[in-house]
C-alpha positions in Angstrom: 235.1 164.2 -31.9 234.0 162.8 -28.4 231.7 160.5 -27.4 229.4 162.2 -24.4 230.3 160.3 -21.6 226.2 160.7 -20.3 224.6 159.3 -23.9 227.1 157.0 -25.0 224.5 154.6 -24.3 222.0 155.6 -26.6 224.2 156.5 -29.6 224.8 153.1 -31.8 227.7 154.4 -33.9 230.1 158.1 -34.3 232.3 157.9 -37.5 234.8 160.2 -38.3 237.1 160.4 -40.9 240.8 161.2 -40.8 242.2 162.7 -43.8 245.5 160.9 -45.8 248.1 161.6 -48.5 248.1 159.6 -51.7 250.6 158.4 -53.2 250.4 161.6 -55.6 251.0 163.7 -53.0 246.7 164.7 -52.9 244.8 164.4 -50.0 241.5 162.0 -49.8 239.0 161.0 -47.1 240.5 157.2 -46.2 237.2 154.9 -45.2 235.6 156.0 -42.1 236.8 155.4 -38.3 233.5 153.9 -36.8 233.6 154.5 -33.2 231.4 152.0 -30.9 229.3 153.2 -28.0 230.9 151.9 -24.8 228.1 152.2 -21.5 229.1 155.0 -19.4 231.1 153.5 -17.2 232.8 150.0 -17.0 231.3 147.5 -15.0 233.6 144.6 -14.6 237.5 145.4 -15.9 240.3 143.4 -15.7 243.6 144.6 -14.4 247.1 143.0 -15.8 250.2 143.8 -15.3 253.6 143.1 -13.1 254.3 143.5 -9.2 253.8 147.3 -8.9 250.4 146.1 -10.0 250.0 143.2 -7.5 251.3 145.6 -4.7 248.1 147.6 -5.4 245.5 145.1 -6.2 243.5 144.8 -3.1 243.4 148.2 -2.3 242.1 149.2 -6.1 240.0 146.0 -6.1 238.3 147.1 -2.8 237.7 150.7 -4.0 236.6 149.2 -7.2 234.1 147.4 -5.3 232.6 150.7 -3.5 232.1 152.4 -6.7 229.9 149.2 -8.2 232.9 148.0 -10.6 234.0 144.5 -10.2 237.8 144.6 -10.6 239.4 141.1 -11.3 243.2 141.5 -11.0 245.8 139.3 -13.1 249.4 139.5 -12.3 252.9 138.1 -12.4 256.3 139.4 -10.2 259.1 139.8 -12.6 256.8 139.3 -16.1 255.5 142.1 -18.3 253.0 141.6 -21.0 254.2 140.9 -24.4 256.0 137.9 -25.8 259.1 139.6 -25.5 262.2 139.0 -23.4 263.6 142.0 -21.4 267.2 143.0 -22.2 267.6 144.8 -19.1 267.2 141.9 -16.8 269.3 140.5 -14.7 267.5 137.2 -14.6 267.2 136.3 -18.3 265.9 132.7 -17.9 262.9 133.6 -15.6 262.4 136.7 -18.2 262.2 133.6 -21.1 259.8 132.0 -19.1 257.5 134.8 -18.5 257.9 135.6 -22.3 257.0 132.0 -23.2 253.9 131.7 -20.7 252.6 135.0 -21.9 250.1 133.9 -24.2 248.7 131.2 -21.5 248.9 133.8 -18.6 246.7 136.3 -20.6 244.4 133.5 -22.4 243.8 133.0 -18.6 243.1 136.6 -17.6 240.8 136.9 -20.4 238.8 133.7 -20.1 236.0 136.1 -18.3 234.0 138.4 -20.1 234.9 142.1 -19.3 234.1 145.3 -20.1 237.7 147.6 -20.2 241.4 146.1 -19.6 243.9 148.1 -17.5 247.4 147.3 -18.3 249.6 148.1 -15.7 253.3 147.0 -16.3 256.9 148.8 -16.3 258.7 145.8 -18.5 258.3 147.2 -21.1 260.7 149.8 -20.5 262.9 148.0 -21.7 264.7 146.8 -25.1 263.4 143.5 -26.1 264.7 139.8 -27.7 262.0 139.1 -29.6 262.6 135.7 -31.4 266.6 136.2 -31.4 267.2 139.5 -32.4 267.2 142.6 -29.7 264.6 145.2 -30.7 266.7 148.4 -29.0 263.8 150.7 -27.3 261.9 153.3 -29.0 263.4 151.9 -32.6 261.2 151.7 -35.3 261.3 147.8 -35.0 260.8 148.3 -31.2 257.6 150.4 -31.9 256.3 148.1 -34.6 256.7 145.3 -32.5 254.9 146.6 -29.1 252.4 147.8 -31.4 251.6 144.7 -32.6 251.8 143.4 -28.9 249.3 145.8 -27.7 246.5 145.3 -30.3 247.0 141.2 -30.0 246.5 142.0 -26.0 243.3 143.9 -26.9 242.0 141.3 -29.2 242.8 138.1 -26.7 240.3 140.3 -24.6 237.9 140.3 -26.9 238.2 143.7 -28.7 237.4 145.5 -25.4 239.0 148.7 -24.6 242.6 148.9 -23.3 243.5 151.5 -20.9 247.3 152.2 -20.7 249.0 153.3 -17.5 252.0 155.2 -18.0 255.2 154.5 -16.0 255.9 157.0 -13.0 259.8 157.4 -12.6 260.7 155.4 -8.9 260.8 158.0 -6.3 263.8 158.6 -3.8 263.3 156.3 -0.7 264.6 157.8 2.4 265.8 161.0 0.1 268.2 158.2 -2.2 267.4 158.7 -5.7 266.9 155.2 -7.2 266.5 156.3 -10.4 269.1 157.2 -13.0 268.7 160.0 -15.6 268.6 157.6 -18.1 266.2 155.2 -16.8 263.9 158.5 -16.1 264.0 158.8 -19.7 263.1 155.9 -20.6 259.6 155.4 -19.1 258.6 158.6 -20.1 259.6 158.1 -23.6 257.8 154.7 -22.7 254.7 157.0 -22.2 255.1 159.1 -24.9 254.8 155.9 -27.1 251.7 154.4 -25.2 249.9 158.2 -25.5 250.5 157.9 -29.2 249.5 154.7 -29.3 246.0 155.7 -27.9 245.7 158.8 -30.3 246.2 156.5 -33.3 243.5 153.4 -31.8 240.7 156.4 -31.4 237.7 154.6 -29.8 239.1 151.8 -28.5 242.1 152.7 -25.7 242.7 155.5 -23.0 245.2 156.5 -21.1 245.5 156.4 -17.4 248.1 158.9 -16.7 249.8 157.4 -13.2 252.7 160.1 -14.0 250.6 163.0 -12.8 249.3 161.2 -9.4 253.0 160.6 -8.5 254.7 163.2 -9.9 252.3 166.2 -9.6 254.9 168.6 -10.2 257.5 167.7 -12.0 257.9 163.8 -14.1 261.4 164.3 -14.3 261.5 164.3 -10.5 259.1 162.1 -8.6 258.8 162.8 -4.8 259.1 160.4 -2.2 256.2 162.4 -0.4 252.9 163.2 -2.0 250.0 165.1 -0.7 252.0 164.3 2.8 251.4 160.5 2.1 254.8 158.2 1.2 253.2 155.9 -1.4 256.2 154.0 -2.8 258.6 152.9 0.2 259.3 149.8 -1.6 262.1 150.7 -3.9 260.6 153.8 -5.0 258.0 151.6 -7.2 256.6 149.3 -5.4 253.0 150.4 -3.0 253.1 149.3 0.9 249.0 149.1 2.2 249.3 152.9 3.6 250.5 153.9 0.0 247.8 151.9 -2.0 245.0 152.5 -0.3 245.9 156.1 -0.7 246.4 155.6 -4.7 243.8 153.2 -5.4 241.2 156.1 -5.4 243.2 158.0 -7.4 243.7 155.5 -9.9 240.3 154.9 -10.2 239.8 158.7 -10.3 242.0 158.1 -13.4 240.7 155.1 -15.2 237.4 157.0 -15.3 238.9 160.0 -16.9 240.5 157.2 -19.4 237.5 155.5 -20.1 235.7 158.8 -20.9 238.6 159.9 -23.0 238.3 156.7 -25.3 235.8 158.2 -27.5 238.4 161.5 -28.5 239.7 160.9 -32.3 242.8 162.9 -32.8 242.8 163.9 -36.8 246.5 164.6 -36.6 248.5 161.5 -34.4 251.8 162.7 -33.2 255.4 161.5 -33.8 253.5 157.5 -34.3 
């Protein structure tokens, strides 16, 4: 079931309900999923995230700006979004510090009213020391815990929609890869979670799919080049100005398509 993107406005409420086991083993009708009726498009959003997301702020702010949407951008170099300490890192006691000032930085972000979040952040790629014990990535714990993460995020905000950008893989710079197998793996297993995230919070988060702007053909592989623009020189993930302002339109393209996505309930979530 989908919310039509032109008379979202109108509609008060769409329910739907998902079918689930009992404990017998019989199927019943759980209580309904009430959907709200978000305005056709967002008209002020907030962007969080890390510094891939700072190196692209302007430009999306600016194109943001020529499509009517005020775009207020909150980020931090070096800090993802969750309470959680990166075990990857090679700098653990500025990655306790971001963990620790999480809750401030987004109380901070969200202290204006807005209408849709876009979280924008590759940390969380990343096994986590959440309160002493390491959460290894993708484990049940792991997932329960970034879970929870995600729909606190939402609700510091306000209950507004979240809109999830997947991870692109770096590209090569200068034909080097910079990116192992393993670490290409990673962020699109990180995607997988955050796309299954979104089918299970029906109504209420999208996905922006930054994978298919920078790695049109192939995830597993993301060019240097695209569309005969460079947009990552910067370690293969961060954007120069040529790069973003070539994105940002894109990325807006996409947060769109998110946004009208959010209304999609998926009766059968998978592997969540």
């Amino acid at each position: 079931m989908r919310l039509p993107a032109r008379a979202v406005v109108a509609a008060l409420l769409v329910t739907a309900a998902l079918p689930v086991a009992t404990a017998g083993g019989s199927t019943s009708a759980p209580p309904p999923v009430t959907l709200p009726a978000w305005p056709e498009r967002p008209a002020r959003v907030a962007l969080i995230g890390d510094s891939v997301a700072e190196s692209v702020a302007d430009a999306m702010t600016g194109e943001a700006a020529r499509r009517g949407i005020r775009l207020d951008t909150h980020t931090r170099v070096g800090c993802g979004v969750t309470d959680g300490i990166p075990a990857g890192t090679n700098n653990p006691t500025f990655s306790a510090n971001c963990a620790r000032t999480n809750g401030a930085f987004l109380a901070q972000a969200a202290a204006m009213p807005v209408d849709a979040v876009i979280v924008m952040s590759s940390w969380e790629v990343n096994s986590h020391v959440v309160e002493g014990n390491r959460l290894e990535f993708r484990s049940p714990e792991w997932d329960a815990w970034m879970t929870a993460q995600l729909d606190a995020l939402r609700q510091q905000f306000g209950g507004v929609p979240l809109l999830l950008a997947n991870v692109a893989p770096r590209s090569p710079v200068d034909g080097i890869s910079t990116m192992t197998p393993s670490e290409t793996d990673m962020a699109l297993r990180f995607g997988q979670f955050l796309a299954d995230y979104a089918a299970w919070r029906a109504g209420s988060t999208g996905m922006v799919d930054i994978v298919g702007i920078l790695c049109p053909t192939d995830p597993t592989a993301c060019p240097e080049y695209v569309d005969g623009a460079r947009p990552r020189p910067g370690l293969g993930a961060h954007f120069d100005d040529a790069g973003a302002g070539w994105f940002a339109p894109r990325m807006l393209d996409a947060v769109q398509r998110a946004w009208d996505g959010i209304g999609t309930v998926v009766t059968t979530p998978p592997g969540f």
